[in-house]
Gaussian input, Z-matrix of N, CA and C with variables (Angstrom, degrees):
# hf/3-21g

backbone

0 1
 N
 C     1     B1
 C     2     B2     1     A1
 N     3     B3     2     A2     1     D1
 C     4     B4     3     A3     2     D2
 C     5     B5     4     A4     3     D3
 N     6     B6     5     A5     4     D4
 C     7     B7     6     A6     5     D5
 C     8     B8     7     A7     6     D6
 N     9     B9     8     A8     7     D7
 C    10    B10     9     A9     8     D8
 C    11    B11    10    A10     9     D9
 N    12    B12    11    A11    10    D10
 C    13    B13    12    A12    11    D11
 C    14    B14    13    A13    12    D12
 N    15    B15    14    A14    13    D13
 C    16    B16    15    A15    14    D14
 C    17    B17    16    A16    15    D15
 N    18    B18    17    A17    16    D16
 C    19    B19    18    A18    17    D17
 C    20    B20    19    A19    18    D18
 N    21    B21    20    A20    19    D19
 C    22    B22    21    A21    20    D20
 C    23    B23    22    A22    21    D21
 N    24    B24    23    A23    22    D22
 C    25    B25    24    A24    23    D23
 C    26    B26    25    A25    24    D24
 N    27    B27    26    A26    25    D25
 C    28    B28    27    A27    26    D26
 C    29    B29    28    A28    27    D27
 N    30    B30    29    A29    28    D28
 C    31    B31    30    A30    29    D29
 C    32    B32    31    A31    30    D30
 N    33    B33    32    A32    31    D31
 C    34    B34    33    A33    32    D32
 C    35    B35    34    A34    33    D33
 N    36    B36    35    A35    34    D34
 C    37    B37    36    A36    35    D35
 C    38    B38    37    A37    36    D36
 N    39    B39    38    A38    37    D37
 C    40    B40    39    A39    38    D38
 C    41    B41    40    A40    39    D39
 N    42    B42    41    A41    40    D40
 C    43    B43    42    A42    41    D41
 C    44    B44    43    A43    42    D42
 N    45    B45    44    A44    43    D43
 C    46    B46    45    A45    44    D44
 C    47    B47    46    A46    45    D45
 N    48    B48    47    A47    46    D46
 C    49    B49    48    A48    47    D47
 C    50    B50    49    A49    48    D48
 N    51    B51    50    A50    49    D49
 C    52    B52    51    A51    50    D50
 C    53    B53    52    A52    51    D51
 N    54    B54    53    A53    52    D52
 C    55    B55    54    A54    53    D53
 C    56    B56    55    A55    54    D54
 N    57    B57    56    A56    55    D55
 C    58    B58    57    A57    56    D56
 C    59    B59    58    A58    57    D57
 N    60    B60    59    A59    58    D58
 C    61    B61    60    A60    59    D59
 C    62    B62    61    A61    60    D60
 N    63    B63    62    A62    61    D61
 C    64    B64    63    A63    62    D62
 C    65    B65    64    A64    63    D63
 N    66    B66    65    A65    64    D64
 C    67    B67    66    A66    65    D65
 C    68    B68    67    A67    66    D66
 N    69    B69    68    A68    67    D67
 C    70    B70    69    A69    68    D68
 C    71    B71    70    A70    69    D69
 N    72    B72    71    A71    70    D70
 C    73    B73    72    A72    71    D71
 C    74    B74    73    A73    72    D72
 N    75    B75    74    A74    73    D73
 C    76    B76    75    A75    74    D74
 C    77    B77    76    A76    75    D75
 N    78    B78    77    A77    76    D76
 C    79    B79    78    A78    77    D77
 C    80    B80    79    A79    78    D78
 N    81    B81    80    A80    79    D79
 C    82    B82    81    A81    80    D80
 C    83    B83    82    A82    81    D81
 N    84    B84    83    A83    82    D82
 C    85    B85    84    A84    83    D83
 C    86    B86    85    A85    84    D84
 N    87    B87    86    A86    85    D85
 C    88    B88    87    A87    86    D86
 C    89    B89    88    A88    87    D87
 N    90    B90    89    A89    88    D88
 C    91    B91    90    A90    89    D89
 C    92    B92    91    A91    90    D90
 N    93    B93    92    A92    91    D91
 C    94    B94    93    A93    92    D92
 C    95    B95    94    A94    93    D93
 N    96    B96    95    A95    94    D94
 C    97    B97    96    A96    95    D95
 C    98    B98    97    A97    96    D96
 N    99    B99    98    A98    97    D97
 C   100   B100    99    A99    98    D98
 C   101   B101   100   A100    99    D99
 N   102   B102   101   A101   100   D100
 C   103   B103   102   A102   101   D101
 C   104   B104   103   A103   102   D102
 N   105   B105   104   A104   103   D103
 C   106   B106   105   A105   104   D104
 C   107   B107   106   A106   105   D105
 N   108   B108   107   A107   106   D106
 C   109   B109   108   A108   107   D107
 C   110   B110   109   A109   108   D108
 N   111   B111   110   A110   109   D109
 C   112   B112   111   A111   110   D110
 C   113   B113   112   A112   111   D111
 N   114   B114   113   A113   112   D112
 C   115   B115   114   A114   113   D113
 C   116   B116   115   A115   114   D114
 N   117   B117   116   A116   115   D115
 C   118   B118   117   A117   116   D116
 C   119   B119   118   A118   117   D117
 N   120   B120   119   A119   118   D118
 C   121   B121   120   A120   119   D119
 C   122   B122   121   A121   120   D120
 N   123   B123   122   A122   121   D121
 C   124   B124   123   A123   122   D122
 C   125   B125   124   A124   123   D123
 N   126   B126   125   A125   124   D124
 C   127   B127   126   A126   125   D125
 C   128   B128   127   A127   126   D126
 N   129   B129   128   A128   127   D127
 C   130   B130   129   A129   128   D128
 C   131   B131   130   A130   129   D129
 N   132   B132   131   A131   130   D130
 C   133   B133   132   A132   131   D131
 C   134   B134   133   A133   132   D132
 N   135   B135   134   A134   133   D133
 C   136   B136   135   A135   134   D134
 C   137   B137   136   A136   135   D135
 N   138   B138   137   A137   136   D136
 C   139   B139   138   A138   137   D137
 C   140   B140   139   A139   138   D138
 N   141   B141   140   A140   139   D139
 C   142   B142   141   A141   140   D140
 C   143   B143   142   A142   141   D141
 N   144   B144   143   A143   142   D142
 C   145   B145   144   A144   143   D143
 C   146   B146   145   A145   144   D144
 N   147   B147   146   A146   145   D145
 C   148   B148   147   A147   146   D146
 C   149   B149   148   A148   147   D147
 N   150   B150   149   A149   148   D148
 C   151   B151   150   A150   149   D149
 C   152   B152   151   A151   150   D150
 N   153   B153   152   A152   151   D151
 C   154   B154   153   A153   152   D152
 C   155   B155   154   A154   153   D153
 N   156   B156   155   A155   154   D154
 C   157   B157   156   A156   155   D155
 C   158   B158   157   A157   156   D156
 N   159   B159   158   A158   157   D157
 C   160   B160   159   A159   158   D158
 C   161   B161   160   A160   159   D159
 N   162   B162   161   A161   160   D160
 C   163   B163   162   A162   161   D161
 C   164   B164   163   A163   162   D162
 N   165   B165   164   A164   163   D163
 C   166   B166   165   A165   164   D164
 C   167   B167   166   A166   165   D165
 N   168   B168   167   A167   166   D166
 C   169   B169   168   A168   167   D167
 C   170   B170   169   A169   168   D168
 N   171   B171   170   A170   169   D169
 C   172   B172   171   A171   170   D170
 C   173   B173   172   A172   171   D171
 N   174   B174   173   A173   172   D172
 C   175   B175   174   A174   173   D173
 C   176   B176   175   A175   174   D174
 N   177   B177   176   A176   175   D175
 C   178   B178   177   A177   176   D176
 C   179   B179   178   A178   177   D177
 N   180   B180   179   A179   178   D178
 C   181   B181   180   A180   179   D179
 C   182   B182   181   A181   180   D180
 N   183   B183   182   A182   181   D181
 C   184   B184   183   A183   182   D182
 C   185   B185   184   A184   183   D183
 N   186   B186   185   A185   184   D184
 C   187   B187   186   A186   185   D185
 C   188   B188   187   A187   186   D186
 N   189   B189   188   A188   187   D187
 C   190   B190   189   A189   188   D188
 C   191   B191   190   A190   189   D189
 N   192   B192   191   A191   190   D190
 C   193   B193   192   A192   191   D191
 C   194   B194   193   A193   192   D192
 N   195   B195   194   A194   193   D193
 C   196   B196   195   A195   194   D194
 C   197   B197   196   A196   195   D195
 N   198   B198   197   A197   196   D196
 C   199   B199   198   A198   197   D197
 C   200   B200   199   A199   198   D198
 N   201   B201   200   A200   199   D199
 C   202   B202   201   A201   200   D200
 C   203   B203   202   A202   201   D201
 N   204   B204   203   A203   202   D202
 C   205   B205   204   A204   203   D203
 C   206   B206   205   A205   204   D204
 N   207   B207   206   A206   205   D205
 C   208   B208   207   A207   206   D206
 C   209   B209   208   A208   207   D207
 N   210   B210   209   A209   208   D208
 C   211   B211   210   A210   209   D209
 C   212   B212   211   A211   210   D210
 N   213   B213   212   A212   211   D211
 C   214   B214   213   A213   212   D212
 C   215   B215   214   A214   213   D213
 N   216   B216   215   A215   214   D214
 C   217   B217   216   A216   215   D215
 C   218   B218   217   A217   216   D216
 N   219   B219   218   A218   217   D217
 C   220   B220   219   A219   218   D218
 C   221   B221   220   A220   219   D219

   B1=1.4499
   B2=1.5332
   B3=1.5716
   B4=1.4402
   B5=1.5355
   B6=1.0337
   B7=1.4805
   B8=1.6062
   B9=1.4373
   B10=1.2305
   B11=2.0780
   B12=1.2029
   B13=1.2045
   B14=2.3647
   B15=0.5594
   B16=1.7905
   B17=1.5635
   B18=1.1341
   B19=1.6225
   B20=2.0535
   B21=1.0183
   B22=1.5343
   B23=1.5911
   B24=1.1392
   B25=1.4768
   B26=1.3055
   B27=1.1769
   B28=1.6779
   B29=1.6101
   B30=1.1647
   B31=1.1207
   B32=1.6141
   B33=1.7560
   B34=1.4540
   B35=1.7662
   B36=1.1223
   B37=1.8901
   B38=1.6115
   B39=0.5045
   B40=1.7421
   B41=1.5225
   B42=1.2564
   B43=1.7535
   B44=1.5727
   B45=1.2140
   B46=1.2117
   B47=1.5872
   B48=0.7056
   B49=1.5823
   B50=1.4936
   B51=1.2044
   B52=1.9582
   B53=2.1476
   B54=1.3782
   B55=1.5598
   B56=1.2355
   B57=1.7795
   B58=1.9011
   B59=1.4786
   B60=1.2648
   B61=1.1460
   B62=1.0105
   B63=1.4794
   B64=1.7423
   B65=1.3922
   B66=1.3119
   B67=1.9975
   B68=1.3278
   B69=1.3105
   B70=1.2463
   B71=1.8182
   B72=0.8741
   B73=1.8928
   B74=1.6691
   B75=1.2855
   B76=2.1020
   B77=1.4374
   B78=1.5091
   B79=1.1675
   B80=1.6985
   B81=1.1359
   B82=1.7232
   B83=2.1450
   B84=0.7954
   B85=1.2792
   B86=1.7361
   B87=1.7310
   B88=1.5041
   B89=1.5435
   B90=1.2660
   B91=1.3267
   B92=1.2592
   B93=1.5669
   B94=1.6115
   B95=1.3830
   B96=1.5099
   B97=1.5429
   B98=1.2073
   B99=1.2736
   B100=1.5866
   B101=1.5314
   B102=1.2769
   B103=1.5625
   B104=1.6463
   B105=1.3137
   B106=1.2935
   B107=1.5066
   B108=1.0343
   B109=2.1841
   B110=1.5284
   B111=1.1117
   B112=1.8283
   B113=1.1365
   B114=1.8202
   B115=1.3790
   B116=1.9033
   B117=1.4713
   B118=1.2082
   B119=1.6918
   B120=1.5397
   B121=1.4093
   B122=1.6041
   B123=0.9763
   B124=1.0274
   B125=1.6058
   B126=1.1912
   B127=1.9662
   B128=0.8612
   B129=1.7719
   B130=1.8375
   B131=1.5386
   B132=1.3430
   B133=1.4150
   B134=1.8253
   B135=1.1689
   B136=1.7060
   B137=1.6439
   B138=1.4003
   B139=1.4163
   B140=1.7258
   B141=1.1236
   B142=1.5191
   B143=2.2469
   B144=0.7907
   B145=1.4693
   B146=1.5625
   B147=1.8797
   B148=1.0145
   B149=1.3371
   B150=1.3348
   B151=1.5599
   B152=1.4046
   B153=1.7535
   B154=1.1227
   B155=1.8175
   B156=1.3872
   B157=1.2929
   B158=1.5345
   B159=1.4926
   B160=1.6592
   B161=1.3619
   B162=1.7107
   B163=0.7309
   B164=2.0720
   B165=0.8034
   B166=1.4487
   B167=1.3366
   B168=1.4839
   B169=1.4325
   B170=1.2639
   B171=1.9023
   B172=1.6748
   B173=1.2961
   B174=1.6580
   B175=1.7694
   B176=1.6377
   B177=1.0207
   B178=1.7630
   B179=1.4346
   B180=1.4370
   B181=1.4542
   B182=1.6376
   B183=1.4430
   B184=1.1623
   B185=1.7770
   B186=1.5327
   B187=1.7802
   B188=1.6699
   B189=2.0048
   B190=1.5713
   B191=0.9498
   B192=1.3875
   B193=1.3523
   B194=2.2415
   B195=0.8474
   B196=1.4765
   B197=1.8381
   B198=1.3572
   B199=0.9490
   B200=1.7229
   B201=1.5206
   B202=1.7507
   B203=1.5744
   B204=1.2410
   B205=1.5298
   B206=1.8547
   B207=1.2562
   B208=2.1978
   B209=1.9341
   B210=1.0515
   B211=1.5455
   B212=1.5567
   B213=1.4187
   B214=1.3276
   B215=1.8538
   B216=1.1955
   B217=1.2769
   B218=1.8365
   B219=1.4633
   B220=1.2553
   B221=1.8311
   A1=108.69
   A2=110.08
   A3=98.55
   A4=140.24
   A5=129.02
   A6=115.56
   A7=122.30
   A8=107.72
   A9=119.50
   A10=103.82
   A11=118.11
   A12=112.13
   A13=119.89
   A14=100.05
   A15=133.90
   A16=95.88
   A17=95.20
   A18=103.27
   A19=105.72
   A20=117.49
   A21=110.85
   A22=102.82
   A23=130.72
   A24=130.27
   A25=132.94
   A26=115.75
   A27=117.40
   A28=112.38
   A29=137.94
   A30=136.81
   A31=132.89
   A32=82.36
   A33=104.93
   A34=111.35
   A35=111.56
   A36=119.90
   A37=99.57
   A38=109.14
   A39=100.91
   A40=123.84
   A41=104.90
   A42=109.18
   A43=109.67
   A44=121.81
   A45=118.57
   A46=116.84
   A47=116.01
   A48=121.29
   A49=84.05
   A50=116.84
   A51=105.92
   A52=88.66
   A53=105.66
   A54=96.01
   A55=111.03
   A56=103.38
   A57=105.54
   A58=104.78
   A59=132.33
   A60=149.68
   A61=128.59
   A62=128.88
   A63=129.93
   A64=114.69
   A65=123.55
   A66=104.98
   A67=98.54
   A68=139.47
   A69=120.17
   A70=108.17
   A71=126.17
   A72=139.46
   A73=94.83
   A74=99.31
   A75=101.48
   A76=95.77
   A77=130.90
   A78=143.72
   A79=86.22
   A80=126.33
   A81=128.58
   A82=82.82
   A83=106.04
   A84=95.75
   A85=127.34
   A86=103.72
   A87=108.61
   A88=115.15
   A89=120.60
   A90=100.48
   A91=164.00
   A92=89.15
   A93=101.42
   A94=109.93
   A95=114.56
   A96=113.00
   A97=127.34
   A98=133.60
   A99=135.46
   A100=90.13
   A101=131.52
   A102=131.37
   A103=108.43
   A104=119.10
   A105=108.86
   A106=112.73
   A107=126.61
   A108=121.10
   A109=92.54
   A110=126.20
   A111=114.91
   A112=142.68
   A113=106.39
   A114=141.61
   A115=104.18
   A116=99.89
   A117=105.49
   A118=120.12
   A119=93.78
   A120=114.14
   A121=115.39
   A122=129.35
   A123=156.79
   A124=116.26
   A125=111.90
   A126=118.70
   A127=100.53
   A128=140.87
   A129=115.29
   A130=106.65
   A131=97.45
   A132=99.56
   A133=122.69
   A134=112.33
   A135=113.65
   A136=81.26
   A137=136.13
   A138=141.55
   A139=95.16
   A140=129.87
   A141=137.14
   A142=104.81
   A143=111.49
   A144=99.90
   A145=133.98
   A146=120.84
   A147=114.59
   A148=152.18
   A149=117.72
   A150=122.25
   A151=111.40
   A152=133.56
   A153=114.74
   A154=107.39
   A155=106.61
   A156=119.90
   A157=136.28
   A158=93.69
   A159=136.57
   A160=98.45
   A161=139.05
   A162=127.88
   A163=86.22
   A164=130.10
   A165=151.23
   A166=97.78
   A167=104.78
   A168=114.51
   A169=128.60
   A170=80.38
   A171=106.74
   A172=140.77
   A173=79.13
   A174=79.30
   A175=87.27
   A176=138.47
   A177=127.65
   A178=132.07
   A179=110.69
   A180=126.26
   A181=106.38
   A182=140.04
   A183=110.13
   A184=91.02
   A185=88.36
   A186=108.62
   A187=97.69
   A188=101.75
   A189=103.68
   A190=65.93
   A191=114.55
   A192=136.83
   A193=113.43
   A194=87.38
   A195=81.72
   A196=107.38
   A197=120.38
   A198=135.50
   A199=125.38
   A200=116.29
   A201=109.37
   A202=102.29
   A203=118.21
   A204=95.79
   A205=103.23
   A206=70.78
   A207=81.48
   A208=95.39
   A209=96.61
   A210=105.05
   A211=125.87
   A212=110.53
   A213=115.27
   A214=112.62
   A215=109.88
   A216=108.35
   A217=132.23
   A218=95.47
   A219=114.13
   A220=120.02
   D1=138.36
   D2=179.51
   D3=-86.24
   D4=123.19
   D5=-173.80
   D6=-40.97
   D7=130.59
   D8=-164.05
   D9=-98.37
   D10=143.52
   D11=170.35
   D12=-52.09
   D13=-22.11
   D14=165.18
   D15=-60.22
   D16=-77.89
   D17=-169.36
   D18=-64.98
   D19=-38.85
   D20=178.17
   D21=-77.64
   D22=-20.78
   D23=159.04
   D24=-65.87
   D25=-45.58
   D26=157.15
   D27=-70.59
   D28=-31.39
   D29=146.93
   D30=-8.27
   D31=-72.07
   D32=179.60
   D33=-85.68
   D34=-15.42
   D35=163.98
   D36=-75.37
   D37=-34.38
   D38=-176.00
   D39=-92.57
   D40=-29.84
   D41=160.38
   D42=-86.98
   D43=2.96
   D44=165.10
   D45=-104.17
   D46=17.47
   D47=-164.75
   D48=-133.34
   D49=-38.65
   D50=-154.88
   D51=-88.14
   D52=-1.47
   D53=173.51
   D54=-116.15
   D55=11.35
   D56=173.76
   D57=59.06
   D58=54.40
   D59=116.34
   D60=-52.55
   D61=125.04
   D62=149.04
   D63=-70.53
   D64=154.98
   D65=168.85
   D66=-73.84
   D67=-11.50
   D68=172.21
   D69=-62.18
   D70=-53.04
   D71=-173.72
   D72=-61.70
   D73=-45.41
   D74=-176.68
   D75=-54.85
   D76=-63.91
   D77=-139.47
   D78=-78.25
   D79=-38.88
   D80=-144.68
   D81=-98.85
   D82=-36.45
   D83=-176.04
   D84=-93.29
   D85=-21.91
   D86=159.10
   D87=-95.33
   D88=42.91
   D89=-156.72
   D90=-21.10
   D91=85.54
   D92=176.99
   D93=-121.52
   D94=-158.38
   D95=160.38
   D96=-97.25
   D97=-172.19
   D98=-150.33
   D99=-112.69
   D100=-29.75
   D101=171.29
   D102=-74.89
   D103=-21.60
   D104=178.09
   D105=-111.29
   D106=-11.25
   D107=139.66
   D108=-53.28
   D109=-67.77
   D110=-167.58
   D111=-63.55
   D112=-6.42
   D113=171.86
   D114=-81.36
   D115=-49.90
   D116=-172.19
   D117=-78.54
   D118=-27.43
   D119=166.09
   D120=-51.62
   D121=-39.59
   D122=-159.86
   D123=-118.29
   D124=18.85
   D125=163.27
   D126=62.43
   D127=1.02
   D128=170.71
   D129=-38.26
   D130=125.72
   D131=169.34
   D132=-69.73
   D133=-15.17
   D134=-151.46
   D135=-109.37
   D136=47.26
   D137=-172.87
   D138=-89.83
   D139=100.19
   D140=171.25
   D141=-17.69
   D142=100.90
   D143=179.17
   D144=-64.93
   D145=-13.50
   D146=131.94
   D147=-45.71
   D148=-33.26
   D149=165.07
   D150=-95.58
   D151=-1.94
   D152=172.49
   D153=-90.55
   D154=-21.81
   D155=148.67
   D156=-8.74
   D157=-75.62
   D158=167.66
   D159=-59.67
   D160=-62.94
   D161=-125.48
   D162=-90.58
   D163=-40.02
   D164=140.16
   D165=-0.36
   D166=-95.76
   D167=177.98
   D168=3.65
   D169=-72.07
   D170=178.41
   D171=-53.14
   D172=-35.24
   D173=-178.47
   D174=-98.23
   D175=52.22
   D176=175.38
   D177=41.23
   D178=26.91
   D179=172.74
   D180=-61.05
   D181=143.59
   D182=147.54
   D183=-122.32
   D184=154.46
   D185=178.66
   D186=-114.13
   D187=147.61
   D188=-162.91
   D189=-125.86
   D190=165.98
   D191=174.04
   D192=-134.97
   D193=162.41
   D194=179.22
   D195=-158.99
   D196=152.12
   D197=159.79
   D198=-74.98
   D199=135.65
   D200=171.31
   D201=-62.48
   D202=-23.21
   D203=-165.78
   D204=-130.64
   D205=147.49
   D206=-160.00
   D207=-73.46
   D208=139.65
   D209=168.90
   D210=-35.61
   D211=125.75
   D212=-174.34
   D213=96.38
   D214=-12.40
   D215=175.16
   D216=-62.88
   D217=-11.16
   D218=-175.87
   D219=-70.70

């Protein structure tokens, strides 16, 4: 099933809370702003993907990625 913008937002609310973070400290320490942890917090989908990136990072998420088609298939 595919990850939903929803689903990478509660994600990132919950690893931020489980490291006793405010989004103010998230925002001040990944640098971004405090409206865009709360945007992202909150599944806006149209969340810039470089700073939700960062914001990842920060709190020590890692995201895998994968291809439909296995190498060499081309």
């Amino acid at each position: 099933m595919p990850l939903t913008p929803d689903d990478l937002g509660s994600l990132v609310k919950k690893e931020r809370k489980a490291l006793g973070l405010t989004q103010a400290e998230l925002a001040l320490t990944s640098g971004t702003g405090m409206r865009f942890i709360s945007d992202l917090e909150n599944g806006k989908p149209t969340c810039q993907i470089g700073k939700t990136l960062t914001v990842l990072k920060t709190l020590g998420i890692r995201l895998t990625m994968s291809s439909p088609r296995s190498p060499g298939s081309e």
